[in-house]
Steps between C-alpha positions, in 0.01 A plus 500: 500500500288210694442205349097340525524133468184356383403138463131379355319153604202391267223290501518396150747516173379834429717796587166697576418233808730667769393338847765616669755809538792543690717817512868543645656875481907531559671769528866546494473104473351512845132337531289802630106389448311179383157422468276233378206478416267194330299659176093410411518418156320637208195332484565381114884368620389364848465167408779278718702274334585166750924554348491825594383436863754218519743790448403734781216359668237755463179426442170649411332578800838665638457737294108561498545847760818621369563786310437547082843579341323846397484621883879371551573702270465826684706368756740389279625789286561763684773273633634470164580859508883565421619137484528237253338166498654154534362159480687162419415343122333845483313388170262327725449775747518781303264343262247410806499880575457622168211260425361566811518871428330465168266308644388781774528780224812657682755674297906355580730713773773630383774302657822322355512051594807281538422090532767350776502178264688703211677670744622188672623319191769735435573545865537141570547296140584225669197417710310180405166714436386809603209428643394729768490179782885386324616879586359525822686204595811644340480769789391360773187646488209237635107553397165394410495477124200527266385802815461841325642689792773245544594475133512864521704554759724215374548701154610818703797277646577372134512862392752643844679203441606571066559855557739416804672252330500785195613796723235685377224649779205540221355338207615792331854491536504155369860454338548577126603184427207345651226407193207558634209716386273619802116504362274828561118541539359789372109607483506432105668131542824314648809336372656208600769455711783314268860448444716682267620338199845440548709751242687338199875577494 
């Protein structure tokens, strides 16, 4: 099953503000597509906040001619088709697309999520964070951070990386022992990606 890596840039605090999308697909842990694109907002969230573009540097007028998230959309699901999602601290993401999709009046995709920052603490407990820059570092891997396509692409490594140091080729063969919950969207609503309670003895 390939894995889409998604990662959301916005103008403002408000999940509904996306300015910027990037998209990384893997299969068989092996990067296979990526795309990037920067996002017009909504013209009731496209309102810039200066800490924001201190973050990743986009500003209004970049965005002026590029596409409403409504348009990416097209573009965007059919890729969706027979994989899972994946973001890193997925509650942000996740909660970008789902806003966004309210926003727009489009019903959820079907499609199981996984957040690389869950992941990653059990993987690697003994990290100093798990920030997606402190992991990156941890392999190697060098790139732009606070860049959709390169936060995207950098989540996709996070993800190879786990479920080689696992054993495991998929999300879904994730080890019994390992306590975490993948989320799901579903037209009707979503649920969180979270970990398992540990089980009382």
């Amino acid at each position: 099953m390939k894995a889409i890596c998604i990662d959301f840039e916005t103008a403002n605090h408000s999940p509904r503000s996306a300015c910027a999308l990037g998209v990384t697909e893997l299969q068989d842990g092996q990067v296979t597509n990526t795309w990037y694109t920067l996002v017009r907002p909504h013209t009731e969230y496209g309102v810039f906040n200066p800490f924001n573009i201190r973050i990743h540097g986009i500003r209004p007028r970049d965005v002026d001619k590029a596409p409403p998230f409504d348009v990416l959309w097209e573009t965007l699901l059919p890729q969706l088709a027979d994989g899972f999602l994946v973001a890193h601290n997925a509650a942000f993401d996740i909660g970008v697309l789902t806003q966004t999709l309210d926003l727009y009046g489009i019903p959820y995709p079907e499609i199981p999520y996984l957040c690389t920052c869950k992941l990653a603490r059990r993987v690697w407990p003994d990290l100093p964070n798990h920030k997606l820059n402190t992991l990156a570092a941890h392999l190697g891997h060098r790139f732009v951070h606070h860049h959709a396509g390169e936060d995207a692409t950098a989540c996709g490594k996070v993800l190879s990386a786990c479920l080689t140091d696992l054993g495991v080729p998929s999300w879904d063969n994730l080890p019994e022992g390992t306590p975490l919950h993948p989320g799901r969207l579903w037209p009707g609503g979503h649920e969180p990606c979270r970990v398992r309670p540990k089980q009382r003895r």
